[in-house]
C-alpha positions, 0 to 999 in steps of 0.5 A: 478469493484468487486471482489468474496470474495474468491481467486484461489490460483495460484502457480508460482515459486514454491507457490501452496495453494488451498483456501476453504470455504467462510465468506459471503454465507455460502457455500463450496468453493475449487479450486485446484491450476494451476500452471502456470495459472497467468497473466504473467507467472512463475517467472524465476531466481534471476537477478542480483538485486537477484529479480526473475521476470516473462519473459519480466521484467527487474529490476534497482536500483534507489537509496539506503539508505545512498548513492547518487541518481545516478546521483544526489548530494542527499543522499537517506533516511533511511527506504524507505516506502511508495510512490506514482508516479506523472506526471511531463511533459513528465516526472515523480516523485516518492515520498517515505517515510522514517519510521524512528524515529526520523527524518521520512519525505519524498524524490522524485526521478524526472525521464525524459521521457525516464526514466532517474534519472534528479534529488533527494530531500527532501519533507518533514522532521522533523517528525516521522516515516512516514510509507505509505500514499496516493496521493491526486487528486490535486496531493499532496502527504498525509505523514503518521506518525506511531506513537501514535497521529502521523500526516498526512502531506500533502507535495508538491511533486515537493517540491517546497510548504513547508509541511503542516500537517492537524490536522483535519484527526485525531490525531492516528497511521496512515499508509495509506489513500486512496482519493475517488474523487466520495464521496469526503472523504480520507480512512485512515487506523489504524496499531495497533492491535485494530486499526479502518478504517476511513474517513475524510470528508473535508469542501471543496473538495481539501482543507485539512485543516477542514472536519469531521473525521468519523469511520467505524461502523458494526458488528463482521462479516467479511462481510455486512454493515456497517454505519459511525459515527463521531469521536467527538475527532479527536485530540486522547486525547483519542484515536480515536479507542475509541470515538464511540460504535460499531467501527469495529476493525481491526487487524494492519490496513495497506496499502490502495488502492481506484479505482471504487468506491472499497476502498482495505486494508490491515491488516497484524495481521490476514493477510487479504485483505479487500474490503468497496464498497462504493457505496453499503456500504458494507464490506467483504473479498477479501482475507484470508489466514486462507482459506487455506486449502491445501498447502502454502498461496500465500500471507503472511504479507500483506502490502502496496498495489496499482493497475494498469490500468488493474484492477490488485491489486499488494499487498506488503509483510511485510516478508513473502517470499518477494513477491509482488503478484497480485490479479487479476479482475478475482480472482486469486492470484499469485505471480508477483516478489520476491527478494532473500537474504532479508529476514530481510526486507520487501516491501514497497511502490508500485506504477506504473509510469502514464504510467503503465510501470514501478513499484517502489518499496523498500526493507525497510532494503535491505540485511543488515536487517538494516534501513540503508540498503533500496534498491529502485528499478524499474520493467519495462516491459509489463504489462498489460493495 
């Protein structure tokens, strides 16, 4: 699946923005706004959750920091961030980080078919700020450390496997990974503000624990080609972003989404939507807010990100207005839900059940604008296939 660079800026719940000019052909590009225009449609009034959905969705809170999963013995984690959905029978799990410091690690929430809470519990902890991370084809669950020469771990999401961390992905401030099954590589991304986009190389497809960390290697220009070279240190003695001339720079390095041989991320310091074709080797942009040349961007603080089978990119916002909006095949951007009354927060972890039913999701901080205030919750309804 490919993606124009530039996006119809769409307004749905009150966003209007036309986009302009393009970074990769050197032409004229404006599109007016057409309110209304997005795959499902305005979003309505705040439910009782205070989130504004489109026709047909409905909200539920799963769990909240602090307090028991309903239902369960267990007591959800502070700062819910990253997360990833698991087929387990008929059922399914959601896994979501914790990005506190100290302390960090991982939970899961175990549903039943019909999407009841069955059960809630540790997969990971004693570690350090975990922020995103990324689901591995063998269905493991990659937890990333946000810290300086923070960790990958690699955790069991049923729990049953005690975590493993994996010294050969690199040694740096991770945030997210993405696996690509055809390459054989996991994408890794990079949250400081001179950070670098990298893959890891295993030795053996599906076995973590050695392979060769790579870095991305291109010019100053926001589209092209772009080469890999090896980090020769992965264990950031000195830091990774540092090891090999000519390492393209990325400005706060965030989510990251992998499907058709297109690896999507994020950098939420110049509010970018990026796009490597790895078959083609090749980068470019897939959205800009600087190209905004009328009206509000539709998408601010961009964040964590996933896709559904539909080929929809749903991107998180780290503060902005809330907003998880939706990127669609066909290029237009659109917001698909906003939660009121949490300004002090931001979204995290989206990810939809096997099925593609239903999304999951949190508020880091909830309306307390406190770690301890993280809301995760659940959308249902028709979205498409």
């Amino acid at each position: 699946m490919e993606r124009r660079t530039l996006l119809r800026a769409v307004a749905l719940g009150g966003s209007s923005a036309v986009l302009g000019g393009t970074l990769w052909r050197g032409a004229a590009y404006a599109a007016p706004a057409q309110p209304g225009t997005g795959p499902y449609g305005p979003l309505g009034s705040p439910d009782a959750n205070g989130i504004r959905l489109p026709s047909g969705f409905t909200s539920r809170v799963i769990a909240r920091s602090g307090q028991k999963v309903p239902g369960t013995s267990y007591t959800w984690h502070n700062a819910p961030d990253g997360g990833a959905c698991y087929a387990d029978g008929t059922g399914w799990i959601y896994v979501s980080n914790s990005e506190i410091n100290p302390s960090g690690g991982a939970s899961a929430v175990k549903f039943s078919a019909t999407g009841a809470i069955t059960s809630a519990y540790r997969v990971l902890s004693n570690t350090r700020q975990n922020c995103a991370g990324g689901k591995t084809p063998w269905n493991t669950w990659l937890s990333c450390e946000e810290v300086d020469r923070g960790y990958v771990y690699e955790t069991d999401p049923w729990g049953v496997k005690a975590a493993v961390r994996r010294d050969a992905m690199g040694r740096f401030k991770h945030e997210a990974a993405a696996a690509d099954p055809v390459r054989r590589v996991v994408y890794l991304t990079e949250d400081v503000t001179d950070g670098c986009f990298y893959r890891f190389r295993p030795t053996t497809w599906g076995d973590l624990s050695s392979g060769t960390l790579e870095v991305l290697v291109a010019g100053t220009a926001t589209s092209g080609p772009v080469t890999w070279a090896r980090v020769p240190d992965p264990s950031g003695a000195t830091a990774t972003r540092s090891q090999v001339s000519g390492a393209k720079r990325f400005n706060g390095g965030e989510g990251c989404y992998y499907a058709n041989d297109t690896c999507w991320f994020t950098t939420k310091g110049d509010n970018r939507v990026w796009q490597y074709n790895a078959a083609a080797q090749t980068i470019e942009l897939a959205y800009d807010d600087s190209l905004v040349t009328s009206g509000t961007a539709p998408l601010t603080g961009v964040d964590n990100v996933t896709g559904s089978a539909s080929g929809d990119l749903f991107v998180a916002e780290d503060g902005g207005n809330m907003e998880i909006c939706v990127i669609t095949p066909d290029d237009v951007i659109t917001p698909f839900l906003r939660i009121d009354g949490q300004s002090g927060s931001e979204i995290t972890g989206p990810a939809f059940s096997p099925d593609g039913t239903r999304l999951y999701f949190s508020s880091q901080r909830g309306t307390t604008g406190s770690s301890s205030g993280g809301i995760t919750y659940e959308v249902t309804g028709p979205f498409r296939a």
